[in-house]
C-alpha positions as CSV (number, residue, x, y, z in Angstrom):
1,X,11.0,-49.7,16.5
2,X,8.1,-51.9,15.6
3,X,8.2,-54.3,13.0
4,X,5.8,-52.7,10.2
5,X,4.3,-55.8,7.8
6,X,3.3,-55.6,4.7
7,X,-0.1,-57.3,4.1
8,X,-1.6,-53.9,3.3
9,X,-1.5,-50.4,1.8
10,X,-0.5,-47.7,4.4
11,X,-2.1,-44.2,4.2
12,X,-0.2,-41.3,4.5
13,X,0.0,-41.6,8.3
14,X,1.1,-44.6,8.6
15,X,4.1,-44.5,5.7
16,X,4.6,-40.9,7.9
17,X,5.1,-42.9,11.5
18,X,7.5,-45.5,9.6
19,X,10.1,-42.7,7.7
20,X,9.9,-40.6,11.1
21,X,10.4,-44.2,13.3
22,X,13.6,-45.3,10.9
23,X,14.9,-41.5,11.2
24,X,15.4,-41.2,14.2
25,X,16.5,-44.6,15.2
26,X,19.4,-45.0,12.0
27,X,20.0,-41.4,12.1
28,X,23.3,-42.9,10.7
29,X,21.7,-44.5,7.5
30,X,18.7,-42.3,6.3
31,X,17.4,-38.9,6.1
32,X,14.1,-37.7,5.4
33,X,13.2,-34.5,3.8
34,X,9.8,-32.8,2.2
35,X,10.7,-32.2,-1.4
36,X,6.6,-30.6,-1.6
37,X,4.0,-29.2,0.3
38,X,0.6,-30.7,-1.1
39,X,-2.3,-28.6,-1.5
40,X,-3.8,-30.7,0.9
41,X,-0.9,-29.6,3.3
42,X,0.6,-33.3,2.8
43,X,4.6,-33.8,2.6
44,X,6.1,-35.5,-0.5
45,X,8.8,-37.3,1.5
46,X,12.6,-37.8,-0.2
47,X,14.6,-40.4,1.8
48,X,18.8,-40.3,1.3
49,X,20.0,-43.7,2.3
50,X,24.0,-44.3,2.8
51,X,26.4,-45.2,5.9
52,X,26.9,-41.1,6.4
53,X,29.9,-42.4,8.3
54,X,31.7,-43.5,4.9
55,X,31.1,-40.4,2.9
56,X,28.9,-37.5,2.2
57,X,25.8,-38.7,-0.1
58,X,27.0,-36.8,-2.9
59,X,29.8,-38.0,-3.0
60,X,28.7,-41.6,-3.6
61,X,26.8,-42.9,-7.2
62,X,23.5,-43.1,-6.5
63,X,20.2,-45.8,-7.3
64,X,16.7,-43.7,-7.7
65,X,13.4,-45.1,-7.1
66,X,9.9,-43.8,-6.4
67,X,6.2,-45.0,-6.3
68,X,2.8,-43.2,-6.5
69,X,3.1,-40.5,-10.1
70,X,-0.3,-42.8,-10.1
71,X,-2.5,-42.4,-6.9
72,X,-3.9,-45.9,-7.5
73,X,-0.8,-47.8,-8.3
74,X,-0.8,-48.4,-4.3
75,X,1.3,-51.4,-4.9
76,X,4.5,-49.1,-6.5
77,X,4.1,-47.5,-3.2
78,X,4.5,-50.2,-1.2
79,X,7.3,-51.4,-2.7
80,X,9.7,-48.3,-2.8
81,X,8.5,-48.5,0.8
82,X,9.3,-52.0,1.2
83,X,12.8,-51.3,0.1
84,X,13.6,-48.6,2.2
85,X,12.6,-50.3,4.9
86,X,14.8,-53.3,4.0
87,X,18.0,-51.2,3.4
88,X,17.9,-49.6,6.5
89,X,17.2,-52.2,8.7
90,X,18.9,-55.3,7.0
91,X,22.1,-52.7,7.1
92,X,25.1,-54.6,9.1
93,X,23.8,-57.7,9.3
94,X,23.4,-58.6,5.1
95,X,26.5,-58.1,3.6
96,X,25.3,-56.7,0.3
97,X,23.1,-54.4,1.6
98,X,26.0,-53.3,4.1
99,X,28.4,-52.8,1.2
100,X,26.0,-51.0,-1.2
101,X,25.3,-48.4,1.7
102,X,28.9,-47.8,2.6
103,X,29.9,-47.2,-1.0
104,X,26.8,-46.0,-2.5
105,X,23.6,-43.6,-1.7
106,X,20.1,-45.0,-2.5
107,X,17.3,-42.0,-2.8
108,X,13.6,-42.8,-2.3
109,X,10.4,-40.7,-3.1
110,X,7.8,-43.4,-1.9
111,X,4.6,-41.3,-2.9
112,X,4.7,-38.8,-5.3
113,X,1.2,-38.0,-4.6
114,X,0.2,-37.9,-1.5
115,X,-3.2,-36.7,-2.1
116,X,-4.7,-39.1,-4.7
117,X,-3.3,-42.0,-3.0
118,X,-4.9,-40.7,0.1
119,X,-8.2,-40.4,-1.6
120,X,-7.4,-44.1,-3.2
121,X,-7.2,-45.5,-0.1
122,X,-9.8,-43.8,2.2
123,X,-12.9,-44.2,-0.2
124,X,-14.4,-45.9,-3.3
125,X,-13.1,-43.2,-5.7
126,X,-10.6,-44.1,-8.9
127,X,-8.3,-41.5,-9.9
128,X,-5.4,-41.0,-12.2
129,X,-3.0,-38.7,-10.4
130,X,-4.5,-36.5,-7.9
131,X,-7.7,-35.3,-6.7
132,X,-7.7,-31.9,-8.2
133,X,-10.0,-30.9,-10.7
134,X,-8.9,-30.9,-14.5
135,X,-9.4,-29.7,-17.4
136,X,-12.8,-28.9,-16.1
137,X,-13.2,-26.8,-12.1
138,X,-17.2,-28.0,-12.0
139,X,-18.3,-31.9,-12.9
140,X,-18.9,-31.9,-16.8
141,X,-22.6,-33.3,-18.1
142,X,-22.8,-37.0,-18.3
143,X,-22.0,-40.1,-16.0
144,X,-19.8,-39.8,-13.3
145,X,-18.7,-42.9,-11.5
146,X,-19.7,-43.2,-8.1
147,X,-20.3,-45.9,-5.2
148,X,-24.2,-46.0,-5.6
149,X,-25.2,-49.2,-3.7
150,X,-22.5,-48.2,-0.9
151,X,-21.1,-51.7,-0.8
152,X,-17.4,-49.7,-0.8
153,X,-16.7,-49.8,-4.7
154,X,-17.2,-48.6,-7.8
155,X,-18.3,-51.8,-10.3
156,X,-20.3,-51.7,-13.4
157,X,-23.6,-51.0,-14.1
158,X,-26.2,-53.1,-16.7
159,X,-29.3,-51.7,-17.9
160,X,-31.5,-54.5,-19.9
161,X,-32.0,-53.1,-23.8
162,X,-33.6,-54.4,-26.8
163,X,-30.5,-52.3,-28.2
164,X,-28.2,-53.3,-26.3
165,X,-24.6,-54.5,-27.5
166,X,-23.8,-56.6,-24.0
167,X,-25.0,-60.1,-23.5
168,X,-24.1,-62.8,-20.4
169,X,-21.2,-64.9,-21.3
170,X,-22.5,-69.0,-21.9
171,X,-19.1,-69.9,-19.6
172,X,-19.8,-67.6,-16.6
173,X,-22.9,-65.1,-16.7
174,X,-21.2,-62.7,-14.4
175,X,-19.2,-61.7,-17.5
176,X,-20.1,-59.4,-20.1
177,X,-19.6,-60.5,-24.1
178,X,-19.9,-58.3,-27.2
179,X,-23.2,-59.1,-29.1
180,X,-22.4,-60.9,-32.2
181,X,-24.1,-59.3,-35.4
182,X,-27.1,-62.0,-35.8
183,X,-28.1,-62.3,-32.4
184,X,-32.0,-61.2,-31.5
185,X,-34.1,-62.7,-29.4
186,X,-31.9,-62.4,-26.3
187,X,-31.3,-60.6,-23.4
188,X,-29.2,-57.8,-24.2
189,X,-27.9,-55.3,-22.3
190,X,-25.8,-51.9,-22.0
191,X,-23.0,-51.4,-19.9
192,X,-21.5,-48.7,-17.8
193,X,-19.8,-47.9,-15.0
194,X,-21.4,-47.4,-11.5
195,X,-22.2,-43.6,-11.3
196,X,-24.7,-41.1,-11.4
197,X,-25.4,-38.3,-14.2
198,X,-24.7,-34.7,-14.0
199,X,-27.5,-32.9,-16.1
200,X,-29.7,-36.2,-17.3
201,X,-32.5,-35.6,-20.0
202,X,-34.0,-38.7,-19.3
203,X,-32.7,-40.5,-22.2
204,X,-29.1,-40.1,-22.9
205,X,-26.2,-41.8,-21.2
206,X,-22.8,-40.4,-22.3
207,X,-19.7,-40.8,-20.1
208,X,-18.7,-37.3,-18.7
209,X,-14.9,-35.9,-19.0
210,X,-13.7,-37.0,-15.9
211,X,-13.1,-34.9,-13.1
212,X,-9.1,-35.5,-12.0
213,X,-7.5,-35.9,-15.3
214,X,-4.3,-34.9,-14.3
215,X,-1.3,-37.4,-14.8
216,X,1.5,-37.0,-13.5
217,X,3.1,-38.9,-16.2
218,X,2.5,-37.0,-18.6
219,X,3.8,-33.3,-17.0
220,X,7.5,-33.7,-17.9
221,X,9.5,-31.8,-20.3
222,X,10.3,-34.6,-23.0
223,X,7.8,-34.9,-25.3
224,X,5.0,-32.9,-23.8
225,X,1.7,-32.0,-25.5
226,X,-1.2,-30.0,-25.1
227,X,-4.4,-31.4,-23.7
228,X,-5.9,-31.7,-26.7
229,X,-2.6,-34.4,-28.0
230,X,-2.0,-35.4,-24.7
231,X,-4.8,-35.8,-22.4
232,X,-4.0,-35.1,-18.3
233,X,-0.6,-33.5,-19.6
234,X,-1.4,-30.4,-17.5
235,X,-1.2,-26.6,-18.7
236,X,2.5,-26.5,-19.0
237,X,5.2,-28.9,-18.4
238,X,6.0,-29.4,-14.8
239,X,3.0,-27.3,-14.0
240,X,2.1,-29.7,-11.1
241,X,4.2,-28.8,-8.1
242,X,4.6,-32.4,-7.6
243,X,6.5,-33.1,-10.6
244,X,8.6,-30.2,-10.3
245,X,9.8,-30.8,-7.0
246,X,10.7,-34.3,-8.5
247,X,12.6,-32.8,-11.5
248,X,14.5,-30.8,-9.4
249,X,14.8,-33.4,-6.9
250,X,17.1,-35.2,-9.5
251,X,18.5,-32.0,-10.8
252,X,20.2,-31.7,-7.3
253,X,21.5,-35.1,-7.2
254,X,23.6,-35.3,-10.2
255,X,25.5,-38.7,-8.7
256,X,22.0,-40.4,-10.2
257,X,23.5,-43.1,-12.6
258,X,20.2,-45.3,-12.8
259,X,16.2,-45.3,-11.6
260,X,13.1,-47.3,-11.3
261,X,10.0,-45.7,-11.3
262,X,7.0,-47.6,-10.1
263,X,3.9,-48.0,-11.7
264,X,1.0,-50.8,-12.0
265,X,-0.4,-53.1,-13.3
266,X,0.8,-55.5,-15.6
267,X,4.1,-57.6,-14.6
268,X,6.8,-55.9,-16.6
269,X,10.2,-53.5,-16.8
270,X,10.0,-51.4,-19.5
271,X,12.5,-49.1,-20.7
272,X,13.0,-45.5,-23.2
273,X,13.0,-44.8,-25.7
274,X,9.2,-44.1,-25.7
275,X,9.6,-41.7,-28.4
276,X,10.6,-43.6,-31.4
277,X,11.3,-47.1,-32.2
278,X,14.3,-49.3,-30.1
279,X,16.2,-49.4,-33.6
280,X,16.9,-45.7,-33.9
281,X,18.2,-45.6,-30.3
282,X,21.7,-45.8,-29.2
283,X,22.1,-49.5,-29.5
284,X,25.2,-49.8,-27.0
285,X,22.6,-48.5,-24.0
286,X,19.5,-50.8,-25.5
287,X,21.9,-53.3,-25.2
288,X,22.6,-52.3,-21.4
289,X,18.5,-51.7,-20.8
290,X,17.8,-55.5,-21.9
291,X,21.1,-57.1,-19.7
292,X,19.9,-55.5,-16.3
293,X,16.2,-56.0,-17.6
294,X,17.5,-59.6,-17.6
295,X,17.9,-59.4,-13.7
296,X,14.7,-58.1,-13.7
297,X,13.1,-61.2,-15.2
298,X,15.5,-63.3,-12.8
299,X,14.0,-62.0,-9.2
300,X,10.5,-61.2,-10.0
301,X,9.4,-62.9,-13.3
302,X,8.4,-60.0,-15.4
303,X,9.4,-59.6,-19.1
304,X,11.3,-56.7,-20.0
305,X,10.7,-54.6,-23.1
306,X,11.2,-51.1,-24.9
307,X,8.4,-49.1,-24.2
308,X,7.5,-47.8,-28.1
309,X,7.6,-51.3,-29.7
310,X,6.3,-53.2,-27.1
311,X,3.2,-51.0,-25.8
312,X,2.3,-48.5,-28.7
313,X,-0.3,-49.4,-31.0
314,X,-0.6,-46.2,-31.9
315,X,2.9,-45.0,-33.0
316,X,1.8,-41.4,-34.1
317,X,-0.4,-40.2,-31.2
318,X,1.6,-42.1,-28.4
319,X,1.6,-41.1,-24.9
320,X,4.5,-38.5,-24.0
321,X,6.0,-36.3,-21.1
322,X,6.8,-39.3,-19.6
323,X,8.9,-39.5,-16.2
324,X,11.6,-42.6,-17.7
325,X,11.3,-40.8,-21.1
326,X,12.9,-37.1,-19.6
327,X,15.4,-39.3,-17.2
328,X,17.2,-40.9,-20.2
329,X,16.6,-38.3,-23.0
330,X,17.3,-35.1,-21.0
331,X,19.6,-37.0,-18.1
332,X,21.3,-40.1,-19.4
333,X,20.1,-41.6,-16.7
334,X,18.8,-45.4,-17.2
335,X,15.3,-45.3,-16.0
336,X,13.0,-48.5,-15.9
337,X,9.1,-48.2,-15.8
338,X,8.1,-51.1,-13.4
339,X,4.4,-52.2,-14.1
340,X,4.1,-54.5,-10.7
341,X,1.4,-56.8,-10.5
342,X,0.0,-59.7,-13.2
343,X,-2.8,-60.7,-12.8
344,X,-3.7,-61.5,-16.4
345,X,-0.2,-63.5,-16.5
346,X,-1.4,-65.7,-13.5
347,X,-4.8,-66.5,-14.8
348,X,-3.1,-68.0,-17.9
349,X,-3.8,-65.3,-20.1
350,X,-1.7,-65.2,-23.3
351,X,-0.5,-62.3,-25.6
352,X,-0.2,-59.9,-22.8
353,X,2.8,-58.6,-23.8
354,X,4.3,-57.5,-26.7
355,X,1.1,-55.4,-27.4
356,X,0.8,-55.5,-31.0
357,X,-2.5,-55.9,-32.4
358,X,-5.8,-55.9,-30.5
359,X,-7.7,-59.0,-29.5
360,X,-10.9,-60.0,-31.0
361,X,-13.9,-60.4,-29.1
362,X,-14.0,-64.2,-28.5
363,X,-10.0,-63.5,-27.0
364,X,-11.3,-61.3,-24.9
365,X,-14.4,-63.3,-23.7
366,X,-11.8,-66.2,-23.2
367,X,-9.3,-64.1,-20.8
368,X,-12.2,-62.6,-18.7
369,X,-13.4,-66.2,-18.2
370,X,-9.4,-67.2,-17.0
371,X,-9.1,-63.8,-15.2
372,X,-12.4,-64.4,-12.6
373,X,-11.4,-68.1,-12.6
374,X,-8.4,-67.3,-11.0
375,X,-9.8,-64.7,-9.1
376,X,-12.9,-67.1,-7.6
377,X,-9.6,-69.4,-6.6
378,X,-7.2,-67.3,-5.2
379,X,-9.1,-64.2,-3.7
380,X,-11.9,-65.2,-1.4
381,X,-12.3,-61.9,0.3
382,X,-11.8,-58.5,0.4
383,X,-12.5,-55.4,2.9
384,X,-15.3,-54.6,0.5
385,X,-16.5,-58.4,0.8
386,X,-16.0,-60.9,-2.4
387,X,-14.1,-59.7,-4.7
388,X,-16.6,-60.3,-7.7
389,X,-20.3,-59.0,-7.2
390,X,-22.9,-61.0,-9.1
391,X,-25.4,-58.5,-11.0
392,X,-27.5,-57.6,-8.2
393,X,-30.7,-56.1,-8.8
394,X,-30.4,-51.5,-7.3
395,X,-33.0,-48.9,-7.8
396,X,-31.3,-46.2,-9.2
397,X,-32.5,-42.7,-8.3
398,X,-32.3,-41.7,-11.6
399,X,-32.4,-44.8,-13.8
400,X,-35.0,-47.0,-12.9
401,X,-34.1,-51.0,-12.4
402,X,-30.5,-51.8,-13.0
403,X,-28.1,-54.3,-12.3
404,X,-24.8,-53.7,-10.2
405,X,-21.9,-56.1,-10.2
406,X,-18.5,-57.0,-11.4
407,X,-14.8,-57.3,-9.8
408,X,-13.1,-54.9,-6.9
409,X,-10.9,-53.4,-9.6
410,X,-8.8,-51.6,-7.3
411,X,-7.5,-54.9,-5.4
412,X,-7.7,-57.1,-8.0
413,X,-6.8,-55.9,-11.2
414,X,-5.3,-52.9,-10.6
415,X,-2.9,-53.6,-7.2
416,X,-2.7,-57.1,-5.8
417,X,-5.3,-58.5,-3.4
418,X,-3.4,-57.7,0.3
419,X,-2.3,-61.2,0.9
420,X,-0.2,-61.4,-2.0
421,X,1.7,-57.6,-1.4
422,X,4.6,-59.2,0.6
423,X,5.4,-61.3,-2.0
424,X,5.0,-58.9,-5.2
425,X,7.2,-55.6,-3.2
426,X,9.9,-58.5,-2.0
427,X,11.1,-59.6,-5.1
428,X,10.7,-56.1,-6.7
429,X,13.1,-55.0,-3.7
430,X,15.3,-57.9,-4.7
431,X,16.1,-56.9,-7.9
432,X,16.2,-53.1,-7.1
433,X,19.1,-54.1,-4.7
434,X,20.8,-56.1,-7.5
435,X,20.3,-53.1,-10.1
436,X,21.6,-50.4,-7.6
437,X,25.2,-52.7,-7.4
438,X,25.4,-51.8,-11.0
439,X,26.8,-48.4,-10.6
440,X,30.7,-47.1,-11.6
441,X,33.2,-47.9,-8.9
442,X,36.4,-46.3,-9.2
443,X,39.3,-47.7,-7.7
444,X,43.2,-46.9,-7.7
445,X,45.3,-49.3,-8.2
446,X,48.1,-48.5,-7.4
447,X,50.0,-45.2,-6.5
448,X,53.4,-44.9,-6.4
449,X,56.5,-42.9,-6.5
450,X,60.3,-43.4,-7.7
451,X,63.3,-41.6,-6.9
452,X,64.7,-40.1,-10.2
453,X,67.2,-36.7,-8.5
454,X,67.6,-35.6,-6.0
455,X,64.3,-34.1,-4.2
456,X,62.6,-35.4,-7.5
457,X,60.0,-38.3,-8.0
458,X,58.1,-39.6,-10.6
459,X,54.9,-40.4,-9.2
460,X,52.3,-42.8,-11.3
461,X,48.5,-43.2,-10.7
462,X,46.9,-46.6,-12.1
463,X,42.8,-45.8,-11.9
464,X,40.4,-48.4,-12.7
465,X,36.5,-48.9,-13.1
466,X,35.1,-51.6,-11.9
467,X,31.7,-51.2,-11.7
468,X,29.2,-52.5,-14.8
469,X,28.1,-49.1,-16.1
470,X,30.8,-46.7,-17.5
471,X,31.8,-43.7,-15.9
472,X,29.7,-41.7,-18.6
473,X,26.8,-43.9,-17.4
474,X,25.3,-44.2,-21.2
475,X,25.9,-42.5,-24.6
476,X,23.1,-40.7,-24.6
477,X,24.5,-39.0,-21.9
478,X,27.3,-38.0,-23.9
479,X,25.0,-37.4,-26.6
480,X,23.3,-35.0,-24.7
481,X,27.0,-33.6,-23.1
482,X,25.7,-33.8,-19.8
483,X,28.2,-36.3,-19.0
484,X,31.0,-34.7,-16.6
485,X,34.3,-35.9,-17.0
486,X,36.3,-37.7,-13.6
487,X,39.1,-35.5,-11.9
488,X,42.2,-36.6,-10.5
489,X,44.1,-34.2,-8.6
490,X,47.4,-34.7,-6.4
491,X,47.1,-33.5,-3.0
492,X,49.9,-32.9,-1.0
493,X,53.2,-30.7,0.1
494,X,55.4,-30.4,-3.2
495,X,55.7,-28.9,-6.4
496,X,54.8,-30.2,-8.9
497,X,57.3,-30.1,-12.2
498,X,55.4,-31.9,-14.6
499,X,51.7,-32.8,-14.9
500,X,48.6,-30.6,-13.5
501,X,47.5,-30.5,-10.0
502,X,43.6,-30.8,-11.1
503,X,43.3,-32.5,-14.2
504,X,40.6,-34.5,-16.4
505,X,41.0,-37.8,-16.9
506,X,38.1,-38.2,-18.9
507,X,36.1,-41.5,-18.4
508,X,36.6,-45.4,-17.7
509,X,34.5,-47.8,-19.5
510,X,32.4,-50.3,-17.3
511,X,32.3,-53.8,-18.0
512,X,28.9,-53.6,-20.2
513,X,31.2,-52.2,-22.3
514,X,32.1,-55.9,-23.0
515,X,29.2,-57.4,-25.9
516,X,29.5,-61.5,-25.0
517,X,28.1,-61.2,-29.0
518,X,31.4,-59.8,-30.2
519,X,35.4,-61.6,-29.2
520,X,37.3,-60.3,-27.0
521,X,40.0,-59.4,-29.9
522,X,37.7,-57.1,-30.6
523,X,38.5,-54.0,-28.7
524,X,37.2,-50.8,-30.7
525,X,34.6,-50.4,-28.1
526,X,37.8,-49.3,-25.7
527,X,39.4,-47.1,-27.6
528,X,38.6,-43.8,-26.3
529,X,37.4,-45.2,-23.0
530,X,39.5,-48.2,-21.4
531,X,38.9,-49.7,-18.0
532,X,42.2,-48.2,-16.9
533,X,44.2,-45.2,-17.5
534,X,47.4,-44.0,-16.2
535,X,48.4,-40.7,-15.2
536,X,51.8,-39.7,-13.8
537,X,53.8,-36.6,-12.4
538,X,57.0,-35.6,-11.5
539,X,57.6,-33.4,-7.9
540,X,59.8,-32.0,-6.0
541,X,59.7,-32.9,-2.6
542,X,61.1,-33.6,1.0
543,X,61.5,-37.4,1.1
544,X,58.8,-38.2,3.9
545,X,56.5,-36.0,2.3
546,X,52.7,-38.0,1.9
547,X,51.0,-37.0,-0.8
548,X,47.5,-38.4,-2.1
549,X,45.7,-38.9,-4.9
550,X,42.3,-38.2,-5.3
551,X,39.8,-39.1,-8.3
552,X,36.1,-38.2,-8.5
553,X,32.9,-38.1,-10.9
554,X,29.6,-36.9,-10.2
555,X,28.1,-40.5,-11.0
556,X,31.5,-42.1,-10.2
557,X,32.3,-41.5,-6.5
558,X,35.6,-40.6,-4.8
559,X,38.4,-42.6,-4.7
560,X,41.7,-42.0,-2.6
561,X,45.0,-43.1,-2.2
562,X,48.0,-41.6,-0.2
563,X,52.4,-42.7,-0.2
564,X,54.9,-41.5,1.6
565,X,58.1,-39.6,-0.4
């Protein structure tokens, strides 16, 4: 197959030609399925990724990642793009990646939303989820955006005011500052963005609801609100066909033990609770969220921090329905939020993250100068030309004289300028690789049988865990009881005099169970759920006879062992 680069976004065709190219030649290592029919008759594609010829993929734990609940964040496509394409290829010849497929499945859903990002990518329009109107089915009054001087991109507008509450920055005049109470005598200006307005008086300009308010993120069952709490939450939860086929998408895959979903901008991992404050959560699986966010921070740089404390500043009327909140609160399934893409950390800006209390106009003036500094330095073009327009003089049909100008938001702020993609999906792909080895992985240790009568054994089990995450995968798994016990069942031609042919054995603890703050003396955290357990029968058998043992879990895997009587 050809060798597909990553130095740009791909529309649907082309992420299309690559899943239907890898298909069919590692028809061995992937599978790719439509989980959705758009409305725009557009496939939301699911890709299972496992060596098929060590094990069906449900019977494997399994790593989850998608891209794209946001048409613009173009970038999170790229990446759950870039990482199936580096699993399937790279399998055989790097040793991790060949392990991690033979013992474990890896599911993909590169673009949730086909359409938006379609729409992203094919023309100047911004969008939240997906090009289909909401809450309103006709354009409400007031200023729409729109690519008016047809240089390929939405910027700002500036109309000079005498009331104006805009005026040029003294370090760079191509950036806007907030009046300061005892200025007159100036030029001063208003500021919106590039649009046009839907039933103008002549006089008034008022932004206008905008027309694709759906998001995506905000449809799932945990947490939902009405429009009027939750704007873009849609009319019911999982009302979006998208997001259903997603929920159920994971409802069908119970061997899930752990997900990233990816998002932009901003250069963090963030992680649930997004519902209440890290304190009140299960402490033992914050505890796991900041270790692997640790490996997070290792490969691509980005902090890692609990969604509520680090990002709300509004802890009352914060944002809900929430695709990593309903993983963890409804699944017990780990889910990170990946916000790819910094562009206010490389410009030097401070205070990005923990969001805690708003910056004050001369903050802000300070970051927008270090923001289009870097951006001057590092991004000399763009397909829509240079990446910052200086206010340049447009005769609007409907506003007179203004003044267009201001950054390519899409590809600089928003998703990284092309000629750094490679770079930002790579190391993102690096740690997803590193995250997935972090499943349960059962072993048996040994399996044996003694001789204690005549036609009677005694035959022992020793089953281990050796993976990092527990069997359960996290408490509030077994908070919620959706955690499903492992089976161990002895297969085989005899009869069995003492012990069950199909029992439970409960659950193995993973080595996160070990707290490096705590001594190893102290073992309460084992007590119902040790490494290792033990089970043992007695039979009646033909000596010769093989028997096996076989132990399974949903998020655990399948492991076997066999002796001969």
């Amino acid at each position: 197959m050809k060798k597909y680069a990553f130095d740009h976004y791909y529309v649907y065709e082309e992420l299309t030609n690559l899943l239907d190219e890898l298909s069919a030649e590692y028809p061995n290592l992937i599978k790719v399925s439509s989980i959705c029919t758009t409305l725009e008759n557009r496939q939301v594609w699911a890709c299972e990724i496992t060596n098929y010829a060590t094990g069906d993929v449900l019977s494997k734990p399994a790593y989850y990642v998608d891209g794209n609940h946001h048409a613009g964040e173009v970038t999170g496509s790229m990446a759950a793009i870039h990482l199936i394409y580096t699993l399937v290829t790279k399998y055989g010849t790097d040793s991790a990646i060949t392990g991690l497929l033979d013992n474990n499945a890896v599911y993909v859903i590169p673009r949730i939303s086909p359409d938006g990002a379609e729409t992203y990518l094919t023309s100047y329009e911004k969008l939240r989820s997906v090009n289909r109107p909401y809450p309103f089915e006709k354009p409400a009054p007031g200023l729409h955006a729109k690519d008016m001087d047809d240089d390929g991109v939405i910027r700002m507008m500036r109309i000079e005011s005498a009331d104006g509450v805009w005026k040029e920055s003294k370090k760079d005049p191509r950036i806007m500052v907030k009046r300061a109470p005892s200025d007159f005598g100036g030029k001063y200006y208003n500021i919106y963005p590039e649009g046009y307005i839907v039933d103008f008086d002549g006089v008034h300009i008022q932004p206008a609801e905008g027309k694709w308010n759906l998001d995506f993120n905000r449809n799932y069952p945990l947490g939902w609100f009405p429009e009027n709490r939750q704007p873009g939450a849609g009319k019911y939860p999982l009302s979006n066909p998208e997001n259903k086929a997603v929920a159920d998408f994971v409802l069908a895959h119970p061997n899930i033990c752990s997900a990233v979903t990816y998002h932009t901008s901003g250069g963090c991992y963030i992680y649930p609770p997004g519902t209440m404050p890290e304190k009140n959560a299960d402490q033992r699986d914050m505890r796991m969220f900041k270790e692997i966010g640790e490996m997070a921070t290792e490969e691509t740089g980005y902090g890692c921090f609990n969604i509520f404390d680090a990002f709300l500043t509004d802890t009352v009327n914060y944002s809900s329905g929430a695709f990593d909140d309903w993983m963890y609160s409804t699944q017990g399934i780990p889910t990170y939020t990946a916000e790819l893409w910094d562009l206010q950390i490389r410009a030097g800006v401070q205070g990005v993250y923990p969001r805690t209390t708003p910056k004050t106009d001369r903050q802000n003036e300070e970051d927008m100068h270090l923001i289009y500094k870097w951006i001057d330095e590092n991004v000399p073009v763009l397909s829509s030309g240079k990446p910052i327009k200086d206010w340049t003089e447009f005769d609007h049909p409907q506003l007179g004289k203004v003044e267009i100008g201001g950054m390519d938001f899409k590809y600089t702020w928003q998703n990284c300028p092309p000629g750094y993609l490679e770079a930002e999906v790579e190391k993102n792909t690096n740690f997803c690789l590193r995250m997935a080895q972090t499943c349960p992985k059962l072993t048996v240790d040994s399996f044996t049988a003694e001789k204690v009568g005549d036609g009677v054994y005694k035959v022992v089990a020793k089953v281990s865990n050796i993976g990092y995450l527990p069997t359960f995968v996290t408490n509030e798994a077994k908070r919620l009881k959706v955690d499903k016990a492992l089976s161990v069942e002895l297969c085989g031609d005899a009869q069995i005099v003492m012990g069950e042919k199909v029992g439970s054995l409960g659950h193995l603890e993973g080595f996160s169970g070990v707290n490096s703050s705590y001594a190893w003396d102290n073992i309460a955290t084992y007590k119902h759920d040790p490494f290792t357990k033990v089970v043992e029968w007695v039979v009646a058998a033909e000596e010769g006879t093989e028997l096996s043992v076989v132990v399974k879990g949903p998020k655990a895997g399948v492991a076997k062992a066999n002796i001969i009587l």
